[in-house]
C-alpha positions in Angstrom: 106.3 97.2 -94.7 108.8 94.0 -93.9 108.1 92.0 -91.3 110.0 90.5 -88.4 109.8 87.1 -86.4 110.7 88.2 -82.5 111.5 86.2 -79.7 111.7 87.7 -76.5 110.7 87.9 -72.9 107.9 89.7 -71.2 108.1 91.4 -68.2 107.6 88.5 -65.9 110.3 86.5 -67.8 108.0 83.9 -69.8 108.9 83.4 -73.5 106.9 84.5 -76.2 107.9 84.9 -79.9 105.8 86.0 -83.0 105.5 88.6 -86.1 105.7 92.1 -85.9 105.8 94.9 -88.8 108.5 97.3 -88.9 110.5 99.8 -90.9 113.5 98.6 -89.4 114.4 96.1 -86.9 115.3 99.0 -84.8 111.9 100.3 -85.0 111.1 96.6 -84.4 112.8 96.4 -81.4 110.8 100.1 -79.9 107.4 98.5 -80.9 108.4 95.5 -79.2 109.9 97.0 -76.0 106.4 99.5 -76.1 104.0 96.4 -76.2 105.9 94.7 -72.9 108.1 92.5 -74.7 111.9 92.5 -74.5 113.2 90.6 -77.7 116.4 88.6 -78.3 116.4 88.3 -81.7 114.6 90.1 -84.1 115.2 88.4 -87.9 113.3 89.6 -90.9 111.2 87.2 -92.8 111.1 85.6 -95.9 110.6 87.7 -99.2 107.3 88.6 -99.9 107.2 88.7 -103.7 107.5 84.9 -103.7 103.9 85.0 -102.8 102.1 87.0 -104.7 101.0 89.0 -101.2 100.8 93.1 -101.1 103.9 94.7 -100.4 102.1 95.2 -96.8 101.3 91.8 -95.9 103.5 89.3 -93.7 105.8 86.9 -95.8 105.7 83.7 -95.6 108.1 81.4 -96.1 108.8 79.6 -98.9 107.5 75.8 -99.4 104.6 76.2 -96.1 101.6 77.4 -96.3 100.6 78.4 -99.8 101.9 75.7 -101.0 100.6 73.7 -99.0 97.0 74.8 -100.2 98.0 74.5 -103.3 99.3 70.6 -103.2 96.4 69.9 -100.7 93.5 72.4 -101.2 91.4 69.7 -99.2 93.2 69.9 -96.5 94.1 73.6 -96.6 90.6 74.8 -96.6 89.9 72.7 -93.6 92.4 74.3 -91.8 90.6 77.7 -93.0 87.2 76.1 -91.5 88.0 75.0 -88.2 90.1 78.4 -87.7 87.1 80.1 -88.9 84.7 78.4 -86.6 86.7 79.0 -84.1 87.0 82.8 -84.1 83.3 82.3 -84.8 83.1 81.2 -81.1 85.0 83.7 -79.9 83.5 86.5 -81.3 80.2 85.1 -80.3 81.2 84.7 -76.5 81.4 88.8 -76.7 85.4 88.4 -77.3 87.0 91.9 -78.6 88.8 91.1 -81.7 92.3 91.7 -80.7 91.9 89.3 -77.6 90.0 86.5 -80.2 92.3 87.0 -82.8 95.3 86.5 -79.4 93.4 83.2 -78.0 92.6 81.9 -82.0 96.7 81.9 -82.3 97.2 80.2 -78.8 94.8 77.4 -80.5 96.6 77.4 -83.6 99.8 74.9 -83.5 103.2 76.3 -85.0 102.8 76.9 -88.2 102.2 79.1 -91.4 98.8 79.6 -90.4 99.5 81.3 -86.8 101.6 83.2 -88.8 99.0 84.5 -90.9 96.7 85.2 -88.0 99.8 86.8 -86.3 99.9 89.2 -89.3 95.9 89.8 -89.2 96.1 90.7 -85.9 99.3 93.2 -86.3 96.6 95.3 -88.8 93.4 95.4 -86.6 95.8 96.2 -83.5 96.7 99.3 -85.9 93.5 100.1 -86.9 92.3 97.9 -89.7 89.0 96.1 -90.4 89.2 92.9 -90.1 88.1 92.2 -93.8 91.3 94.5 -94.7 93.2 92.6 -93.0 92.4 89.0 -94.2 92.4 90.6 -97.8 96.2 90.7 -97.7 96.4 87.2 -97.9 94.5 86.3 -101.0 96.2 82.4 -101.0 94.2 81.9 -98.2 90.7 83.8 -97.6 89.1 84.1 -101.2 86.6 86.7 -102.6 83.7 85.2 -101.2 85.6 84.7 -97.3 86.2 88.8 -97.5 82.9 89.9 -98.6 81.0 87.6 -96.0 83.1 89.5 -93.2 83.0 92.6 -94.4 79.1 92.1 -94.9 79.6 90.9 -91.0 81.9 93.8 -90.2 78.6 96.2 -91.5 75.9 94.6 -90.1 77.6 94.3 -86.6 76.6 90.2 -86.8 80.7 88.9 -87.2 80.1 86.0 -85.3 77.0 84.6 -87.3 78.7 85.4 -90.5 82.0 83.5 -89.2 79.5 80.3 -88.6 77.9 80.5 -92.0 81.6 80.9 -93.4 82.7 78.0 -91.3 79.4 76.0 -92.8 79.6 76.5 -96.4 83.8 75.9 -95.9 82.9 72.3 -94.8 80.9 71.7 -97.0 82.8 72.4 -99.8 85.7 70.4 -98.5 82.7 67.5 -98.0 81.6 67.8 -101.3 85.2 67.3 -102.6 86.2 64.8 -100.5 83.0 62.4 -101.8 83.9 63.5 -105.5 87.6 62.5 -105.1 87.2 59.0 -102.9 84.9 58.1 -105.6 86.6 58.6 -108.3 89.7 57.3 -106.6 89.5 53.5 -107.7 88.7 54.0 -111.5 91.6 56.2 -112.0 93.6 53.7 -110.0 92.6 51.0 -112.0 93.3 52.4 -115.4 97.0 54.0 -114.5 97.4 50.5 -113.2 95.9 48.5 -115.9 97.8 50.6 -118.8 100.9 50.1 -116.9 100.7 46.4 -117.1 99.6 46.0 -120.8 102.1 48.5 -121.9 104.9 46.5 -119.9 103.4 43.3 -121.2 103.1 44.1 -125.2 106.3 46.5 -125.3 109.3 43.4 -123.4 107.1 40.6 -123.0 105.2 39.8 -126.0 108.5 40.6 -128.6 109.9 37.8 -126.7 107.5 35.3 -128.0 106.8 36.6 -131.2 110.2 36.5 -132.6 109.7 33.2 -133.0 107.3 33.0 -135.4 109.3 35.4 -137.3 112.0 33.3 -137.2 110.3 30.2 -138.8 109.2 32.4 -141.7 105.6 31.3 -142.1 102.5 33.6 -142.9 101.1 35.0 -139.8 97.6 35.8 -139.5 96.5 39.4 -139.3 96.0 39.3 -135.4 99.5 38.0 -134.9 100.9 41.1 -137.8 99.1 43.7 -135.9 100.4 42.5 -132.3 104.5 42.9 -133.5 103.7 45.6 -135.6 102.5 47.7 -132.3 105.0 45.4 -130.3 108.1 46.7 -132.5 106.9 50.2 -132.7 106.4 50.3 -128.4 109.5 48.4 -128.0 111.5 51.0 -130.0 110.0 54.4 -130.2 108.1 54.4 -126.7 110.1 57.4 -125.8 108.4 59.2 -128.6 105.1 58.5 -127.4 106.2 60.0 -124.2 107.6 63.4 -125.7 104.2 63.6 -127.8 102.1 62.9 -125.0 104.3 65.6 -122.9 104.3 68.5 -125.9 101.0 67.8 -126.4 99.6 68.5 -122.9 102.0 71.2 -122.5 100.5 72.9 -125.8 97.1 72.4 -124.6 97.5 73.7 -121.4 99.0 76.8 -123.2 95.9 77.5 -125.5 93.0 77.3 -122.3 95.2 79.6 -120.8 93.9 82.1 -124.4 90.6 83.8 -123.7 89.7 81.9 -126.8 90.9 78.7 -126.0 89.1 79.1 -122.4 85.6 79.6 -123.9 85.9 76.5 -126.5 86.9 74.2 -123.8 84.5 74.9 -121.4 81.9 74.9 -123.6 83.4 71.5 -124.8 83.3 70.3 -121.4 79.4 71.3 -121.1 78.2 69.0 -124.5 80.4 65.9 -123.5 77.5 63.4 -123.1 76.7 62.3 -119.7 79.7 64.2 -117.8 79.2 67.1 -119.5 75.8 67.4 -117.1 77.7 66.7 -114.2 80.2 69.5 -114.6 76.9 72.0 -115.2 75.5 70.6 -112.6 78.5 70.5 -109.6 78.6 74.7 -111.3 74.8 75.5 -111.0 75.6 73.9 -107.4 78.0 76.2 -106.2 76.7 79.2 -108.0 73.3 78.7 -105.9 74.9 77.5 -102.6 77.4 80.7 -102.7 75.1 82.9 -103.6 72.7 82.1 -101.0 75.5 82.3 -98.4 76.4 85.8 -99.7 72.7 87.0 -99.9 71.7 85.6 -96.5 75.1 87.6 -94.9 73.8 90.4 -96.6 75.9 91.5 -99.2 74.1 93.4 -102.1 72.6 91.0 -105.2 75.1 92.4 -107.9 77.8 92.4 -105.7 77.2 88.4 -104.6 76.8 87.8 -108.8 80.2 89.4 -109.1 81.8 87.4 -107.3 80.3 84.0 -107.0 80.5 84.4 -111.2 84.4 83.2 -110.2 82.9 79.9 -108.5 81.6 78.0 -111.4 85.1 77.6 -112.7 83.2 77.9 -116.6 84.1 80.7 -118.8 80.9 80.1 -120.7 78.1 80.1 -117.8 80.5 83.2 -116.0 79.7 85.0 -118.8 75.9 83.9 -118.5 76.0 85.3 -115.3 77.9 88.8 -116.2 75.1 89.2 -118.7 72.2 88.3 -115.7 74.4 90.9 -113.6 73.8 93.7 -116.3 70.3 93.1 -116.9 69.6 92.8 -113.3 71.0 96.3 -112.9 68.5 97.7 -115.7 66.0 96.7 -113.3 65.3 92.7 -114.1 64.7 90.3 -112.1 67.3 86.8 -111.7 65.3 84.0 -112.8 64.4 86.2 -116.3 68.2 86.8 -118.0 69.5 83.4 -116.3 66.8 81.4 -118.1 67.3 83.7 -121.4 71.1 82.3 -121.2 70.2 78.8 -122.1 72.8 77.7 -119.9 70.5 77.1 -116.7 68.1 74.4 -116.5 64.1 75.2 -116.9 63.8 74.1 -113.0 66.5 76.0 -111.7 65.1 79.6 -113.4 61.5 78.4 -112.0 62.6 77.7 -108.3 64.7 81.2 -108.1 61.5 83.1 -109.7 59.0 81.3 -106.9 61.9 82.5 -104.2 61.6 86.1 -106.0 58.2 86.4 -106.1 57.9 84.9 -102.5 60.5 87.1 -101.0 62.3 83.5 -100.2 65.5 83.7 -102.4 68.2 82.4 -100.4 66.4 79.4 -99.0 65.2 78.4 -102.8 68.6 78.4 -103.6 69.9 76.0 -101.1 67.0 73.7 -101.9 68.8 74.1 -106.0 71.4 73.4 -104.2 70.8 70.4 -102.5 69.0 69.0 -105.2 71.4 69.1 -108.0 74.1 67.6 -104.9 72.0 64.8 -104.6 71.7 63.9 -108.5 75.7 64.5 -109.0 76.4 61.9 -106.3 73.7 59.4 -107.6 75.0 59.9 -111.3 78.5 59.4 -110.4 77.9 56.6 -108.1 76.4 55.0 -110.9 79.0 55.8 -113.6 81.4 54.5 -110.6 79.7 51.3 -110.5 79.4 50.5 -114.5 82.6 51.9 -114.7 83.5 48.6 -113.1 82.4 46.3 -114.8 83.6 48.1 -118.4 87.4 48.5 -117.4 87.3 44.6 -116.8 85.5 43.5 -120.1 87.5 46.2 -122.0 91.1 44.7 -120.0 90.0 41.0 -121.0 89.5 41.8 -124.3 92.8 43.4 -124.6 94.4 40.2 -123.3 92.2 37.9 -125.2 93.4 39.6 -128.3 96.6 38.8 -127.1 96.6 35.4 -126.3 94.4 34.8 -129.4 97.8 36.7 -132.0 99.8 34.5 -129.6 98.1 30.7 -129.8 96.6 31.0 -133.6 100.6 31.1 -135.1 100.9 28.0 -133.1 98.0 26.1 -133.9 98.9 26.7 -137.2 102.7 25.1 -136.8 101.0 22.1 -134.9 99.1 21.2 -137.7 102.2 21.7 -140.2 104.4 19.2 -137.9 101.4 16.9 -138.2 
């Protein structure tokens, strides 16, 4: 159904303007003048398909919101959190939806997100769950968002599903925060480092070096290599450029294979040292979310289902497919996740002490929280050699270069003499 962006007047003259669905901007216009509000201007909104929303969802326009996540997911799931926390309150303060939903967009400043809640709002006030509604915006409220309310929605305990939702969305946006301002610096320093020894050996360096060239003397072997890569830099850079360019295009192409999916992310898990971390951050979220879903009370094969789309690994999803099959021939967790190979020994031990003690979901924050705390030691250590390495690795670089530089002239000193 399109949808339509009204402004109008209500009956006691005060401006209001929002979303509405429609067949028509006719039928628009009746819904409008039914509801109290007298529009003057009705204009349909952007194109839908541009989206990737249902044909029944509210467009949005091109360039706001969804790309906005996508260009800042930090910030866009924040957003998500604090709107979430909000209708949280709300809901808890005995609310009714429709007038939550009504004061959530009168806290929400202009933007692609009051739209959305606009839209949510249009399909509870015509009869749909909440969780139906937020499913129509996919961008935006993900798997694990739709279950937890719908699991809410059932249990009649919306507002204490909302918080947890609100919880384990700040946390996530936490956890990524620490991971990116730590590894901020490093990769700033070796963009920046490469930069400068690429300018310096590619117009720099030929400068010098053609005069040895010139004088017609044997050069020693560090001086030969430094024109050799000097000349090639200084004339066929571009062509390290395009291979660079086709080559990350290509491999982008083959992880987007089933095939080429699997062997990378199982490459990813045996790369010494960060090759733990990535299993590590995965087991984190797999237990975290799964102990959010469990606690909100959505059914154990159903939470495996979807929090197998957390770990962002191909190879430990499919761990967790098999667990999910087993589990429904009457299994327990810990038994087919240990059988995988792919969880740790203390992982499969802590979930079968919270099986056996009837204590799941709190044993699985404590997995949680545990593997956090080793990620963020590891990588502040790695962050803190790292260091260190980039500078000896930099000077030696440059000490080779000034070494290729000086030994020609030594060499021509002692000649004059």
């Amino acid at each position: 159904m399109p949808v339509y962006e009204y402004k109008g007047l209500t009956t006691q003259g005060r401006d209001v303007s929002g979303i509405i669905d429609a067949d028509s901007p006719k039928t628009a216009r009746v819904k409008l003048r039914q509801s109290g509000i007298y529009p003057t201007d009705v204009v349909e909104g952007a194109g839908e398909a541009a989206y990737g929303f249902s044909s029944a969802e509210p467009a949005v326009p091109a360039g706001s919101w969804r790309s906005r996540i996508k260009v800042s997911e930090r910030a866009g799931m924040m957003e998500v959190a604090l709107m979430t926390r909000h209708l949280a309150t709300l809901t808890a303060a005995k609310f009714p939806l429709m007038e939550a939903l009504s004061a959530l967009m009168d806290q929400l400043e202009k933007g692609e997100l009051k739209r959305i809640v606009a839209g949510v709002r249009e399909r509870v006030k015509e009869g749909s769950s909440l969780a139906a509604a937020l499913s129509q915006y996919p961008a935006v409220f993900s798997e694990i968002y739709i279950n937890m309310v719908k699991a809410g929605e059932a249990s009649g305990t919306l507002d204490g599903m909302l918080l947890r939702l609100a919880d384990y969305l700040e946390y996530q946006v936490k956890l990524r925060t620490q991971l990116i301002a730590t590894l901020t610096y490093p990769v700033f320093m070796v963009i920046i480092g490469g930069l400068i020894l690429f300018g310096l050996v590619t117009f720099i360096v030929p400068k010098i070096t053609q005069i040895f060239e010139e004088v017609h003397q044997v050069l020693p072997w560090p001086t030969v290599i430094l024109i050799a890569v000097s000349h090639f830099l200084n004339r066929y850079w571009w062509v390290l450029f395009v291979a660079g360019f086709l080559g990350l295009f290509g491999f982008q192409q083959y992880i987007k294979t089933p095939e080429g999916r699997v062997r990378y992310d199982r490459f990813l898990l045996r790369v010494p040292i960060m090759g733990r971390v990535i299993l590590m951050v995965a087991i984190s979220r797999f237990t975290r979310t799964l102990s959010t879903l469990l606690t909100g009370g959505v059914p154990l094969l159903q939470a495996l289902g979807v929090v197998r789309n957390v770990v962002q690994n191909t190879v430990l999803a499919e761990a967790i497919d098999r667990a999910r099959q087993n589990i429904g021939e009457g299994q327990s967790l810990a038994e087919p996740l240990r059988k995988s190979g792919m969880f740790p020994p203390l992982v499969t031990h802590m979930i079968a002490v919270g099986e056996k003690s009837g204590e799941l979901e709190p044993m699985l924050v404590k997995v949680s929280e545990a593997y956090d705390n080793e990620v963020e030691a590891i990588i502040s250590t790695l962050t803190a050699l790292l260091t260190p390495v980039m500078i000896l690795v930099m000077g030696a670089i440059i000490g080779f270069i000034v070494m290729a530089i000086l030994l020609p002239i030594f060499e021509l000193s002692q000649i004059v003499r």
